[in-house]
C-alpha positions in Angstrom: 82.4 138.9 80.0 82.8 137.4 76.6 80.1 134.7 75.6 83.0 132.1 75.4 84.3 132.6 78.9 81.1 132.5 79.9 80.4 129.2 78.5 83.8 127.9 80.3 82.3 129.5 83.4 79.2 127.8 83.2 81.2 124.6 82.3 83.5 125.0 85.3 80.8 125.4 87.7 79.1 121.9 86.0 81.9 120.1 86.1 82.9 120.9 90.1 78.9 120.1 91.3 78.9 117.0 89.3 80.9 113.6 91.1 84.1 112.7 89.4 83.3 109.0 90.5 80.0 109.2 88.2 82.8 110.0 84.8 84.8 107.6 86.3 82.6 104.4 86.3 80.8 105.8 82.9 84.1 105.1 81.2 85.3 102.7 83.4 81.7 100.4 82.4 82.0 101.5 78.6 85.5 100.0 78.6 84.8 97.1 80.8 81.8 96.5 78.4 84.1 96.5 74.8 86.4 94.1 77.0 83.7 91.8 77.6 82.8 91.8 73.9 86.2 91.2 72.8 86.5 88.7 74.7 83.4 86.8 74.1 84.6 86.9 70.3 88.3 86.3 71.0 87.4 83.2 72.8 84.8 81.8 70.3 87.3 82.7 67.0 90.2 81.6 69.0 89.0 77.4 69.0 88.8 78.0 65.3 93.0 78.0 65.1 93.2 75.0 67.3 93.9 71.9 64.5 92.5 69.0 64.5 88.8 67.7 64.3 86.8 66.7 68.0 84.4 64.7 66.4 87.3 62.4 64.6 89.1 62.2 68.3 85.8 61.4 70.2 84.8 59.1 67.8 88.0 57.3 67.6 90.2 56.7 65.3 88.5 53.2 63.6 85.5 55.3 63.2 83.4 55.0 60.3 82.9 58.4 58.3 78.8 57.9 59.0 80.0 57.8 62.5 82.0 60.7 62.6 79.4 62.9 60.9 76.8 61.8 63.3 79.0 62.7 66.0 79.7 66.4 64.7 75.9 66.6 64.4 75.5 66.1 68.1 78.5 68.6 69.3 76.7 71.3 66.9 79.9 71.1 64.5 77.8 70.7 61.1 76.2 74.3 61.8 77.3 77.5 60.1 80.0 79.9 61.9 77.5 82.4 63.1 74.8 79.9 64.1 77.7 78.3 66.7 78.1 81.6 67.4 75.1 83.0 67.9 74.5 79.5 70.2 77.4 80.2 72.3 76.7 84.3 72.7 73.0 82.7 73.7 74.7 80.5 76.5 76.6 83.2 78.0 73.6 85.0 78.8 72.0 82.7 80.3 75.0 81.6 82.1 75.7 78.3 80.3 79.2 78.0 79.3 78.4 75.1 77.0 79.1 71.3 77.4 82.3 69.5 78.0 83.1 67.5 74.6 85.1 64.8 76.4 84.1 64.6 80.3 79.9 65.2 79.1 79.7 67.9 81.9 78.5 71.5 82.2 81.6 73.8 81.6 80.7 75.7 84.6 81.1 72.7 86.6 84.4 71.2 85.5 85.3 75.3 86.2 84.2 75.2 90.2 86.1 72.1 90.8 89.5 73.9 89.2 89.0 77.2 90.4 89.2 76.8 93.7 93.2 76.0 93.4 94.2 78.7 91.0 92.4 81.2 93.2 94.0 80.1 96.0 97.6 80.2 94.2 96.8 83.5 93.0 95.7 85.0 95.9 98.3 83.9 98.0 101.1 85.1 95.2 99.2 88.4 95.1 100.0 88.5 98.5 103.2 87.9 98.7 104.4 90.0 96.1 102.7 93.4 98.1 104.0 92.5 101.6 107.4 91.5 100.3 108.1 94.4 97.3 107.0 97.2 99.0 108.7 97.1 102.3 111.8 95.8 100.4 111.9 98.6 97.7 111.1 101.1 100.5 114.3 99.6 102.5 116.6 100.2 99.6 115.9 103.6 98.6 116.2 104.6 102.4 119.5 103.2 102.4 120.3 104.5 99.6 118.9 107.8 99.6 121.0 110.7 98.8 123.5 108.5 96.9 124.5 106.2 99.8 125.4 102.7 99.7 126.0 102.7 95.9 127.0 99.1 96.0 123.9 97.9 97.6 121.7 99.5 95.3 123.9 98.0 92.3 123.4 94.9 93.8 119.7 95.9 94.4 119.1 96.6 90.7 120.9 93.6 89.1 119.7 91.1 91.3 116.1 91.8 90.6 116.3 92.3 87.1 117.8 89.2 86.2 115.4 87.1 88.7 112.9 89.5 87.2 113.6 88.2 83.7 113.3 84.3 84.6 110.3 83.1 82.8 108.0 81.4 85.5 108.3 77.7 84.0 112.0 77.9 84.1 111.9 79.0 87.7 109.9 76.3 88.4 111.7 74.1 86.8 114.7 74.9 88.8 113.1 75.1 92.1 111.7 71.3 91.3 115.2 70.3 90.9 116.6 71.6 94.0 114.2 71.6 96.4 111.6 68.7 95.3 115.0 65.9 93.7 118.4 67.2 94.9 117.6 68.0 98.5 113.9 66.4 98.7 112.3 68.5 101.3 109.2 69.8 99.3 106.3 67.8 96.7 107.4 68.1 93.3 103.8 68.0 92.2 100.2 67.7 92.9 98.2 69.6 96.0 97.6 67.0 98.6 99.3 68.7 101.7 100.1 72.7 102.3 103.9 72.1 101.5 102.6 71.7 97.8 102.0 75.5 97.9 105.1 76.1 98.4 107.3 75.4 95.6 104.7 77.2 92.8 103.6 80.2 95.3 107.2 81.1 94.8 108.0 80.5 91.0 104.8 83.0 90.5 105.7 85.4 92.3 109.7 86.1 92.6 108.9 87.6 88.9 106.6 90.3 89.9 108.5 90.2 93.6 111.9 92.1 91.7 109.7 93.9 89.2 107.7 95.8 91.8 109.9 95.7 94.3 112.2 98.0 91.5 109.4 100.3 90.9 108.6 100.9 94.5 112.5 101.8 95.0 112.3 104.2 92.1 108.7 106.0 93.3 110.1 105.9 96.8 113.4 107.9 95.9 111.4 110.2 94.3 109.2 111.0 97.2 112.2 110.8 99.8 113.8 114.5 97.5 110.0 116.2 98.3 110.0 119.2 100.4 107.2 118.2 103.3 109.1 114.7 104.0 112.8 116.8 104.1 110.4 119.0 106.9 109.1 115.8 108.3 112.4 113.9 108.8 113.5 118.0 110.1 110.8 117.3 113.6 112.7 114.3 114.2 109.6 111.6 113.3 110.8 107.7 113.9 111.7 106.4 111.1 107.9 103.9 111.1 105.8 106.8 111.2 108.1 108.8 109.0 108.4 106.6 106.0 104.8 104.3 106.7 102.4 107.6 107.4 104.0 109.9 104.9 105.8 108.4 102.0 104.1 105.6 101.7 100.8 107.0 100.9 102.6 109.4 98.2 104.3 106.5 96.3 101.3 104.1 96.2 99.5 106.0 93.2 102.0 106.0 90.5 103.1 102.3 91.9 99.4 100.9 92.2 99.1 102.1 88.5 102.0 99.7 87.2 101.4 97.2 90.2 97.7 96.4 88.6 99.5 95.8 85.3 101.9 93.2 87.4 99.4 91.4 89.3 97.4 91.0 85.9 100.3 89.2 84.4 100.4 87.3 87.5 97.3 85.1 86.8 99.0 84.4 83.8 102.2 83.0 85.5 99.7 81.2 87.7 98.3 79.0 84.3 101.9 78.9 83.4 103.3 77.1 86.7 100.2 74.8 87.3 101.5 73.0 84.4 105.0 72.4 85.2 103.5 71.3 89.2 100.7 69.3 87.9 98.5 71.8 90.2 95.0 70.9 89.6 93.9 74.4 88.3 92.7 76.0 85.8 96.0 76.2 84.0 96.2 72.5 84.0 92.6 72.4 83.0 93.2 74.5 79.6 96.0 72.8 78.5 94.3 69.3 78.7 91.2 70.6 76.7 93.7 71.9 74.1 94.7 68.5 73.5 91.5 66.6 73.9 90.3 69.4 71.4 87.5 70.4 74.1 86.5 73.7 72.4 83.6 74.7 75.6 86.2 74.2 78.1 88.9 76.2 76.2 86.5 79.2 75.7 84.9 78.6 79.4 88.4 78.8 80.8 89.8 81.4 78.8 86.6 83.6 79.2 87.0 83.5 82.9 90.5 84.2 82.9 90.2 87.4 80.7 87.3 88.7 82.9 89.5 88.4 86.3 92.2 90.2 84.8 90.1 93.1 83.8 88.0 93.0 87.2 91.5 92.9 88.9 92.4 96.1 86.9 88.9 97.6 87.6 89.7 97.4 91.5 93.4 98.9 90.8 91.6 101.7 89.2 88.9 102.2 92.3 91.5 101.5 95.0 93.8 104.6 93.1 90.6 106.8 93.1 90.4 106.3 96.8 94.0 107.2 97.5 94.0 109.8 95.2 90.9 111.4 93.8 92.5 112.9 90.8 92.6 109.7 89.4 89.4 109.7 88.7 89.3 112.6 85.8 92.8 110.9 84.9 94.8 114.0 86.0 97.5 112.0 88.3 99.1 108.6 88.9 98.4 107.4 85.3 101.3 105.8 83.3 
């Protein structure tokens, strides 16, 4: 044996005795890590780009210019760049998110009182999307399967992609116009009953609804042409067990993998729709410290938002490595 096969031998044997789940959250941590500082200095950076002066605003506008100086003093404004910085990097570790400019309150609490309803229109969305896609993609490639019903997969694929392409404020839009002032069976706006949910759950999540539900359809027509389910469906399986115990578990990798990307973009929808329902959320939260030129709120909100995004991909990323372990060394079910 050569000396270099015997360093790939001894490599081998390493690599098979060590865990793949220890590589895994290595460079699943360094990443979350260079997210967490590209956030921190996105957030801080991005208040710079917002116009406008907070001291002139909270001062008001027949403010004396001794006035407005004093009041820049006290929000920190007169200091350097990298002494605000190096103030708000300070906070973050030990938790404070800074002061509100305009309400006078911890960040962190004006947060807990809003994020209650955004994770609770996520949430819901999330689940929506999985218990409506899946089993609907899944339908239409069984249907469909070896070139069958080409009408209803035509209709299938062009139905979804243009509800798919409706941006989430114009859906909402619509569905206020309908539902809330033609026909008046659902709130327009706020979240004082359940109904309320209604009306946004849905402009958040037909989007991903179609997109998914196309992937699934796609994966699932794939798996349906693999030898072992052509034997399966050969012993005569009902159709539950057939399809639910052994193509579902198949077409879940590669569709998890895009599906984390989907729900990520959800949260986004979410800030999106909570403006256009007046949903007391996060969303609404943001946009009312862009205009009050609330700068701690903005990063506080922000901040948060970008971390549940990436924590949300993290557990796409875990939950793949469960269903299929050769995730972890990135071998399979990455697109």
């Amino acid at each position: 044996m050569s000396v270099i096969e015997a360093e790939s031998f001894v490599k081998s044997r390493e690599s098979r005795g060590r865990s793949p789940w220890l590589g895994f959250l290595v460079r699943r941590g360094a990443g979350l890590v260079g997210v967490l500082l590209t956030l921190v200095v996105g957030t801080f950076l991005m208040i710079q780009l917002i116009p406008g002066d907070p001291a002139q605003q909270l001062a008001g506008s027949s403010a004396t210019a001794e006035r407005i100086v004093q009041v820049r003093h006290e929000l920190g404004l007169d200091l350097s760049l990298w002494q605000q910085f190096t103030a708000y990097v300070g906070g973050l570790f030990h938790g404070d998110l800074g002061t509100s400019f305009a309400a006078g309150l911890p960040v962190t609490d004006l947060i807990a009182a809003r994020l209650p309803f955004t994770a609770e229109l996520a949430l819901i969305a999330m689940v929506l999307v999985l218990l409506v896609s899946v089993p609907l993609g899944m339908s239409v490639a069984v249907a469909c399967r070896g070139g069958r019903r080409r009408r209803l997969d035509t209709a299938f694929t062009s139905l979804t992609a243009v509800a798919g392409a409706i941006p989430e404020y114009v859906l909402a839009t619509v569905l206020v116009l309908v539902f809330a002032i033609t026909l008046g069976v659902l709130p327009a706006a706020g979240a004082a009953t359940l109904s309320a949910l209604i009306l946004p759950v849905l402009a958040v999540s037909v989007g991903p609804v179609c997109t998914l539900a196309r992937i699934v359809r796609r994966e699932t027509a794939t798996v349906l042409t693999q030898d072992y389910l052509r034997t399966a469906r050969g012993h005569r399986l009902k159709p539950l067990r057939l399809y639910a115990r052994h193509a579902l578990p198949n077409l879940l990798t590669s569709t998890l993998t895009l599906g984390g990307l989907i729900l990520s973009g959800l949260l986004g929808g979410t800030v999106i729709v909570e403006i256009v329902f007046a949903w007391p959320g996060l969303g609404t939260g943001v946009v009312n410290a862009i205009t009050a030129r609330d700068y701690p709120v903005v990063q506080g909100i922000v901040l948060l938002l970008g971390l549940l995004a990436t924590l949300l991909n993290l557990l796409v990323d875990v939950v793949l490595g469960l269903l299929d372990p050769r995730t972890l060394n990135g071998k399979a079910g990455r697109a």
